[in-house]
N, C-alpha and C positions, 0 to 999 in steps of 0.2 A: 247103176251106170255112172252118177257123178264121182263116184270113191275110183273107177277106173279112170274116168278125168281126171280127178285128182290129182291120180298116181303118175299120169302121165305128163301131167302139169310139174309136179314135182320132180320128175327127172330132167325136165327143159329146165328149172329153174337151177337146179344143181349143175348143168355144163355149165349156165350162163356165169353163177356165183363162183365155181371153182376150176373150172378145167382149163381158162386163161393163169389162174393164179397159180396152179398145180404146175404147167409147164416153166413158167417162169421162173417159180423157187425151186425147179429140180436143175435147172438150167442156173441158178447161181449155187448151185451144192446145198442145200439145204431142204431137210428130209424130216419124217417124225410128226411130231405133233407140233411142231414151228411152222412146216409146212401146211398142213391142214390150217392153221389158223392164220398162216401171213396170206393163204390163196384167195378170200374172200377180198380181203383189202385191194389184191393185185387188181384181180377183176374187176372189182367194182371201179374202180379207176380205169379200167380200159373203156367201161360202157360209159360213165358219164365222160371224159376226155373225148372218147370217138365221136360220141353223140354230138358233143361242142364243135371240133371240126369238121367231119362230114357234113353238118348245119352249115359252116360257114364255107365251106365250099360245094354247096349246091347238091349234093349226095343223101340221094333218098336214106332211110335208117331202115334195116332189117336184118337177118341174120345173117345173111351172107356178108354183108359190107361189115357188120360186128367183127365175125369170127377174121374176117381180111383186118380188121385194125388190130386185135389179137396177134393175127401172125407178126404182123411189122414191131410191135411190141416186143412180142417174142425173141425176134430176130436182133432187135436193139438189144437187149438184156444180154443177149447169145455173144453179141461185138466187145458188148463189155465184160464179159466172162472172158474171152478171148484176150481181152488185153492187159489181163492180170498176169502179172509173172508165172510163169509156171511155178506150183510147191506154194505161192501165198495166200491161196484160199482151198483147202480143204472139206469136205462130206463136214456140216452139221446137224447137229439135232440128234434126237432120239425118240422111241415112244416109251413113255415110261410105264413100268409095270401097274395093270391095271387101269388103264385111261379107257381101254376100249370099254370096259365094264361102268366106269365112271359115264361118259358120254352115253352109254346105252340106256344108263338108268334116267338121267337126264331130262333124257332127251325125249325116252316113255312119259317119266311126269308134266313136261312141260304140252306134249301132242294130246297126251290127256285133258289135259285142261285147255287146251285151241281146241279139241272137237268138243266137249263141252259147253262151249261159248258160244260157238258158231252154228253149230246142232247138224250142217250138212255142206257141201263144198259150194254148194252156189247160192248161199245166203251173200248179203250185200248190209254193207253198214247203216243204220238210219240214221245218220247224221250230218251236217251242213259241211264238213271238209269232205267225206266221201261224195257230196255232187261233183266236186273239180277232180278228186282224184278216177273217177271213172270216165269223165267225160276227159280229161286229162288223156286216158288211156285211147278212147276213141280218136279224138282227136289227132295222138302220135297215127296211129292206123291212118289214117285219111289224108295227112298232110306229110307224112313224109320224116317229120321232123324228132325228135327227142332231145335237143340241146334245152341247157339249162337258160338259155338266151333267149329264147323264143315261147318257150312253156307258160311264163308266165302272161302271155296276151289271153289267157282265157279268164282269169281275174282283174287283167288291167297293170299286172304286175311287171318291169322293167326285167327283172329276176326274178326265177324260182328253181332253186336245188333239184334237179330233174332225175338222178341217178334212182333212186326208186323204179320210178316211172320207166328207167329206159330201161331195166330189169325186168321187169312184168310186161312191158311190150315186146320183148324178146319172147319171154315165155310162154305170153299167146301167138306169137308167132309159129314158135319152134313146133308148140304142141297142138296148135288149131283150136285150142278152148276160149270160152268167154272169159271175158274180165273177171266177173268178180270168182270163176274155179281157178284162174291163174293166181290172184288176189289172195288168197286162200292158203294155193299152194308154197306162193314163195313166203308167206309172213309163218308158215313152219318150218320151210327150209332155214328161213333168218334165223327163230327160235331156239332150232334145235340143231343147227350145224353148223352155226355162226355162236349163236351165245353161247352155248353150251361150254365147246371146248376151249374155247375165246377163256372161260372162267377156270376151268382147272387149269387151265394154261399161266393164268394170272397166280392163281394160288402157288403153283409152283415154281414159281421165281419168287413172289415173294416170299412162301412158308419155307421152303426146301421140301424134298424128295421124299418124303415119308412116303412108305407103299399105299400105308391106305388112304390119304389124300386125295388120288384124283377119282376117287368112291365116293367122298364124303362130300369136296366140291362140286362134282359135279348132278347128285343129290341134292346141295343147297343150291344150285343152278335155276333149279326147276321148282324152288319149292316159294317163290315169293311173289306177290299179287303184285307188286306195282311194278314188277317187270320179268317176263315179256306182255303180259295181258295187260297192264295200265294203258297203254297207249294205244291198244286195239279196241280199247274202248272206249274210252275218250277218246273225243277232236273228230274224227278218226288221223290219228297220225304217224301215217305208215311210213314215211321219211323219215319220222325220229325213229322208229322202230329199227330200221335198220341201220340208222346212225347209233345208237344206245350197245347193238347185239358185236357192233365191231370194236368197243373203246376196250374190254378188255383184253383179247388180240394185241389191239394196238400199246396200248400201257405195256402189256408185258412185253415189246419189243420195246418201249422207251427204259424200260428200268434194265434190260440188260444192253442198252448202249452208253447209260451212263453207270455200267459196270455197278450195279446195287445188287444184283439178280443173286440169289442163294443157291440158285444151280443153273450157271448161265451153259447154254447150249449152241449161240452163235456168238461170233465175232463182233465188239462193237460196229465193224467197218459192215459188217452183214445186217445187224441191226438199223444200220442208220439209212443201209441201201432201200430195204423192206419198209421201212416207215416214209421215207422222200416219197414211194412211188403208189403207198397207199393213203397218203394223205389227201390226194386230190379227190379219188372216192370219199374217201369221213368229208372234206369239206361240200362237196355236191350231195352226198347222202344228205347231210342239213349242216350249213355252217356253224351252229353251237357244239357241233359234236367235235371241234377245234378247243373250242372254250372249255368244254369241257375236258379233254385231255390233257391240255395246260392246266387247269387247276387241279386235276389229281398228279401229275407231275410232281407240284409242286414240294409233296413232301419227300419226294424221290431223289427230288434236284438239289432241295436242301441237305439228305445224307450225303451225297457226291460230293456237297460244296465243303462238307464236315470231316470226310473221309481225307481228302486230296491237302485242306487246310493244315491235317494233323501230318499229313506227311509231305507236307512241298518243304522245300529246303530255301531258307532267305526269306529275305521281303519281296523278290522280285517274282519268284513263284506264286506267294499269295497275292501280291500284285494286279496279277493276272486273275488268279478268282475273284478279286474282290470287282474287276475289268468285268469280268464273263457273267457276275451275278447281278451289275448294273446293266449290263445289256439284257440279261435276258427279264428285268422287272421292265424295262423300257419297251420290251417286244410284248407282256403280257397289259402293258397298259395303252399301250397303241393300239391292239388287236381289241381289246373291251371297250374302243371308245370308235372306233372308225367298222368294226364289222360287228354292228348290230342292229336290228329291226328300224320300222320306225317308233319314236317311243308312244307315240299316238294309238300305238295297239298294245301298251301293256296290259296286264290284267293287274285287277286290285289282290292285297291280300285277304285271305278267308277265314280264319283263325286266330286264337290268341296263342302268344309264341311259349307257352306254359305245354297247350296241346299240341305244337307244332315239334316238340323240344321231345315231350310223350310219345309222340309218332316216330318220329325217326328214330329213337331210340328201340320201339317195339319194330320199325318197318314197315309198319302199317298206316300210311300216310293218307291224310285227308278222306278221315271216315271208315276206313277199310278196318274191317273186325279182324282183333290179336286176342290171345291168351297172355298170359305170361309166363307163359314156357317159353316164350321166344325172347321175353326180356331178359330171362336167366343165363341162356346161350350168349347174348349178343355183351353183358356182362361180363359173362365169365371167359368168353374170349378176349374182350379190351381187358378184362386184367390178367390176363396168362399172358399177353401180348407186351402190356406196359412191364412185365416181369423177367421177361425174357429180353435181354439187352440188344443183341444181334436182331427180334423181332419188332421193338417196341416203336420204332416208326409206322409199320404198316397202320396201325390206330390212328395215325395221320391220314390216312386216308378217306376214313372214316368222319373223320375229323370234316372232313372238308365237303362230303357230302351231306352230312347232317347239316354242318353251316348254311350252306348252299338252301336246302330245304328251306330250315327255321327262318332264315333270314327272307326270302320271299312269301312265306307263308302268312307269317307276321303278321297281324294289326298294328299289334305294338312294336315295330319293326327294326331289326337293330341297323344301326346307321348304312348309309348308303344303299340303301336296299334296291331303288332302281337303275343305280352303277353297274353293281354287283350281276344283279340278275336279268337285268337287260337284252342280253345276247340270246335266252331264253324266254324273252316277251316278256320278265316277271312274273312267268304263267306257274304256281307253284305242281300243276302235272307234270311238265315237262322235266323241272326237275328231282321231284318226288319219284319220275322213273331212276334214276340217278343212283337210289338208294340201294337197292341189289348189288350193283355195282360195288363199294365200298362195304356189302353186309355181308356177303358172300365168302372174304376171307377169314371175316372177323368169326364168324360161325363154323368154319371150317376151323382153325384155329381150335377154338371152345372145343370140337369132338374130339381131334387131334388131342390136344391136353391131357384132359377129363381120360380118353382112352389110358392113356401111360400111365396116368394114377394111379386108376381102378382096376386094371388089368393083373399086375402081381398079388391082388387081394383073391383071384381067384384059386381054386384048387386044379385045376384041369390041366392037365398036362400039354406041353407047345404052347410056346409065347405068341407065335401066331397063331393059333387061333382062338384064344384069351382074347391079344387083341382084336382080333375080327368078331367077336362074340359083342365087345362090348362098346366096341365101332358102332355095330348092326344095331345094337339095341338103343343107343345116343339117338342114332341119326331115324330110329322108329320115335322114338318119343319127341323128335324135332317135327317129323312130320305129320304125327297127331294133331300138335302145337300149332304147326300152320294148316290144317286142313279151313278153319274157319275161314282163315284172311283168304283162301283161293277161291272156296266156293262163294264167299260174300262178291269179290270181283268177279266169279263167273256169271254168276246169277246176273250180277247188274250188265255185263258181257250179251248175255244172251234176252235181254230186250232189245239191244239194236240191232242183234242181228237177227230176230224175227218179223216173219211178214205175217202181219192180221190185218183185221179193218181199223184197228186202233192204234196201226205204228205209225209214226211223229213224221214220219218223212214219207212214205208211198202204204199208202193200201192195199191187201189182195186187188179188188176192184182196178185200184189205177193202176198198178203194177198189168192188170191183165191187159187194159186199155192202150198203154206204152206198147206193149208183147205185139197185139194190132197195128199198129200202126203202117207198117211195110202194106199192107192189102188196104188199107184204108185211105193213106194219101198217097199222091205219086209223086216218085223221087224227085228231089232238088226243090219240096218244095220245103216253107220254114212257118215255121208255129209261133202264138203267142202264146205266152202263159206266164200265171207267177212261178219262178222260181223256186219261191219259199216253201210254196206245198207242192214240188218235187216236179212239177212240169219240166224245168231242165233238162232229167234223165233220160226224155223222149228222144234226147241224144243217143245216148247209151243201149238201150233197152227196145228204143224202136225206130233207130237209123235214120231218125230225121231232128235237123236243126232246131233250136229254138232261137230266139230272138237275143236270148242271152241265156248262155250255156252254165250260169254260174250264178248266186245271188249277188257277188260283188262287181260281177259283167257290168263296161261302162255301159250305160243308155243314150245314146245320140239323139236330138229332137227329137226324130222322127218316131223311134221307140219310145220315148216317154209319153210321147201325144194317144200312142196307141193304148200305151199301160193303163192312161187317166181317162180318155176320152173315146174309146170305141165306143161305148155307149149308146154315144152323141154322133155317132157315125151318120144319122139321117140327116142331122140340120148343121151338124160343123161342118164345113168345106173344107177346112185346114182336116180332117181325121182320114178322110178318102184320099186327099193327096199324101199324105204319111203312108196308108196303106199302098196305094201304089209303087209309091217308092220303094218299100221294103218289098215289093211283091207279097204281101199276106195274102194267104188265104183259109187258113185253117186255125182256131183257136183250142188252147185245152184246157177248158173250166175244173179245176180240182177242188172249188167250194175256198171257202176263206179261210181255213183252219193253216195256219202255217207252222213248219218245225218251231220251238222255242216258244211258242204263244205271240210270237209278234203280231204287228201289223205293218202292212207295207202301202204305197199308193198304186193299189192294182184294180180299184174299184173299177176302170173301164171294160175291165174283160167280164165282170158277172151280168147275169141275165141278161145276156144279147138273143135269144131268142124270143124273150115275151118283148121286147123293146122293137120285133122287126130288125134287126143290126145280122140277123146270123139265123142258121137251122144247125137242129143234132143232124148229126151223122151219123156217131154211137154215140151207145152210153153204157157207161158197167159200173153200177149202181150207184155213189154219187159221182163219177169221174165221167166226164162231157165230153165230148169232141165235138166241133162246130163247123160250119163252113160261112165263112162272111156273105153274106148278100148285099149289102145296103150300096158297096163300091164298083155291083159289076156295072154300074153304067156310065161312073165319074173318069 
């Protein structure tokens, strides 16, 4: 029965991600595989924008008020179609031959390796960002709200990129499922019908139109562990997740506005309309997914500036680029210094830049097992690449994600490293997912080549199917090459998304205890518990409050006196008056073991029942529920 949840989860997550975007780019003439890839961007931008205004003007978030800001969206775009001259916008795009086989194969490898990971649709992450993001999701349910203005009060936070969120709360709306099958659902929708085509889409602006291309990309699509799985596995971080699955989408609408594309399909003026109105999504999906755009830009914006240099006529033309390329390093240094974290939450680096330099070269970043079959590919594309004159920039792009990597990775760290990497916490996962991105053409490439060589070597009669033969058999021996690096991320995938007695974050046991809780306490009222060993999720799981819904939840007095001193509930005076105030009545002891091995100051909440402070109410084998006594008389 969850695989039919699933299914059905996965079709609510599919209107919500594409069927605003789908109208809109059919509604400005643009059709094909530009379409399929500019729809997610549109949409995603209707749910976090709507979510932000509906917020600010008091209007509950659900699907009906969605799909209503959809329409008015719609209907703007429809005004502005309208006031084109008639005859100056024309039907673009196309679907190019064999994409649908491309995206199919994909999209199979990448859903392979998410059920792999996940093992069933209502598995839940065990880790410390999955507490907010689940109770995240309740919480929109209950309050009404999804704007990125307001999402962050459950960590304390002034902001937090909500457009995820207001994605998967659509979806368990639409479709009536829990969190974590919704959860589930759309980080394959993201996977596999966001990245996917998002990448052969990419490859074919930059490589050009070779038929078997969008076979081969979108084959390399699916075939690389630090993304789409990196990020489902670590943190948990489902927001970069879907920021990461739109950048190449979005690139490939930047390169053919600044006219670089090798088989461009829209109009810059079409280009430039699709990226304005899907940027608001990239930047609510997670603000570095901006940063990161811009820095692969960069080597796109440099051909433009080399193209237009060799043919501007005067000084007064180049005048102007030299104008346009000072603004636009004035916009990429303002944007890295004013939107980014605080620096108080960087992370350190992990590695020495020898192995960090190793990695990104094989793609297999921060531990993840390669062969060097993949360092021969990613090789022998950068130099089929640097060979070919018309192609030899795309290696710039490469260029730039490897940087990005090594330079954060770093021990030994090349200069500026918390400049540089900042906008990304210096967290070297976040940008080690990065790395697909820029690997993906460079290895398509490599088949592409290698194919036209080896092909006239054969005896067999039809050049197509020589080269389809030895297409097939490249892109079999590539993905021999990476079976190690997917199943080594799966595997590590699939500890946190398992429930035993020994998982980091909830128990079978407390997991069952949360499940209770509806028949155990009665509504409205609120729990104490530590956070760290998953009492939190009592939110999520079993529809009642905790005291703090999050491990980085502020603590006001009253909560802290409870956290350190229930205890002491008999002889403190001051612990009885905090409980009252908060109205406590019920505790949930999950023992001291906390995710990460920490320790926290929560010693008030243990043994309140041998102390007289409390009685069980239940218990499912070390996991407690308690009921305070010591305050019903204060």
């Amino acid at each position: 029965m969850e695989w039919l949840s699933a299914s059905a989860a996965a079709l609510a997550a599919l209107a919500v991600l594409f069927l605003p975007g789908l109208v809109m780019g059919w509604t400005w003439k643009v059709r094909g595989l530009g379409l399929l890839v500019a729809a997610p961007l549109l949409s995603v931008s209707v749910v976090a924008v709507s979510a932000v205004a509906l917020g600010l003007c008091g209007i509950p978030w659900g699907g009906p008020q969605f799909f209503g800001s959809a329409l008015i969206a719609c209907v703007i775009v429809s005004v502005a179609r309208v006031l084109v001259p008639s005859g100056a916008l024309k039907v673009q795009g196309n679907w190019p031959r064999h994409s649908t086989a491309g995206i199919g194969l994909g999209a199979l490898l990448v859903a392979a390796t998410l059920v792999a990971a996940w093992g069933h649709p209502g598995a839940f992450s065990q880790t410390i960002d999955d507490v907010f993001h689940l109770n995240a999701l309740t919480w929109i349910k209950e309050t009404g709200s999804a704007s990125s203005l307001t999402l962050g009060q459950l960590n304390g936070s002034a902001f937090y990129p909500a457009a995820w969120h207001g994605v998967v709360s659509l979806t368990m709306a639409l479709s009536g499922q829990a969190a974590p099958i919704a959860i589930f659902a759309v980080s394959a929708v993201i996977a596999t019908a966001i990245w996917v085509p998002g990448c052969i889409y990419l490859c074919r602006h930059l490589l050009g139109a070779s038929g078997l291309l969008p076979v081969v990309s979108g084959v390399a699509s699916g075939a690389f562990a630090a993304f789409p799985l990196l990020l489902l596995d670590f943190g948990v971080l489902y927001p970069n997740h879907l920021a990461v699955a739109m950048l190449p989408g979005a690139l490939g609408l930047m390169v053919q506005l600044l006219r670089v594309s090798a088989v461009p399909d829209l109009v810059p003026s079409s280009a430039a309309l699709l990226l304005c109105l899907g940027l608001p999504g990239l930047a609510l999906a997670h603000p570095s997914a901006l940063h990161s755009l811009v820095a692969f830009t960069w080597p796109v914006f440099l051909v433009f500036l080399w193209r237009k240099w060799i043919d501007a006529a005067g000084m007064r033309g180049r005048g102007y680029l030299v104008v346009g390329a000072g603004a636009a390093m004035a916009f990429t240094l303002v944007l890295w210094r004013f939107v980014r974290p605080d620096p108080s939450s960087y992370w350190n680096p992990v590695e020495m830049r020898a192995q960090a330099i190793g990695e990104a070269i094989m793609v297999a970043p921060l531990g993840q097992a390669s062969t060097p079959i993949i360092a021969v590919f990613m090789l022998m594309g950068l130099f089929y690449l640097i060979r070919t004159p018309e192609r030899r920039w795309v290696a710039g792009l490469f260029a730039v994600g490897a940087y990005l990597f090594v330079n954060v990775a770093s021990i030994d760290a090349l200069p500026f490293r918390r400049t540089v990497a900042g906008p990304w916490y210096a967290d070297p996962y976040r940008l080690a997912a990065l790395l697909p991105l820029a690997a993906v053409p460079v290895v398509s490439w490599a088949i592409i080549a290698l194919t036209s060589r080896l092909q006239p070597a054969l005896a067999w009669k039809g050049r197509r199917f020589r080269s389809a033969s030895v297409a097939g058999l490249l892109v079999l021996v590539f993905l021999i090459g990476q079976a190690s690096n997917i199943l080594h991320q799966v595997y590590s995938a699939q500890d946190k998304y398992s429930l035993t007695e020994a998982s980091p974050l909830l128990s079978r046991d407390e997991k069952e205890l949360l499940d209770e809780l509806p028949s155990l306490v009665p509504d409205g009222e609120v729990l104490a518990g530590n956070p760290w060993t998953g009492t939190a999720l009592a939110y999520t799981f079993g529809a009642r409050k905790t005291l703090q819904l999050h491990m980085l939840s502020a603590t006001p007095a009253d909560v802290d006196i409870v956290n350190r001193k229930l205890d002491d509930a008999r002889w403190d005076p001051r612990v009885c008056g905090a409980v009252n105030r908060l109205g406590l009545r019920y505790v949930l002891d999950f023992g001291k073991d906390e995710i990460g091995g920490g320790s926290h100051p929560y010693d008030g909440l243990l043994g309140l029942d041998t102390k007289g402070v409390a009685e069980v109410v239940r218990q499912s084998g070390g996991a407690r529920l308690l009921r305070v006594t010591a305050c019903a008389d204060s």
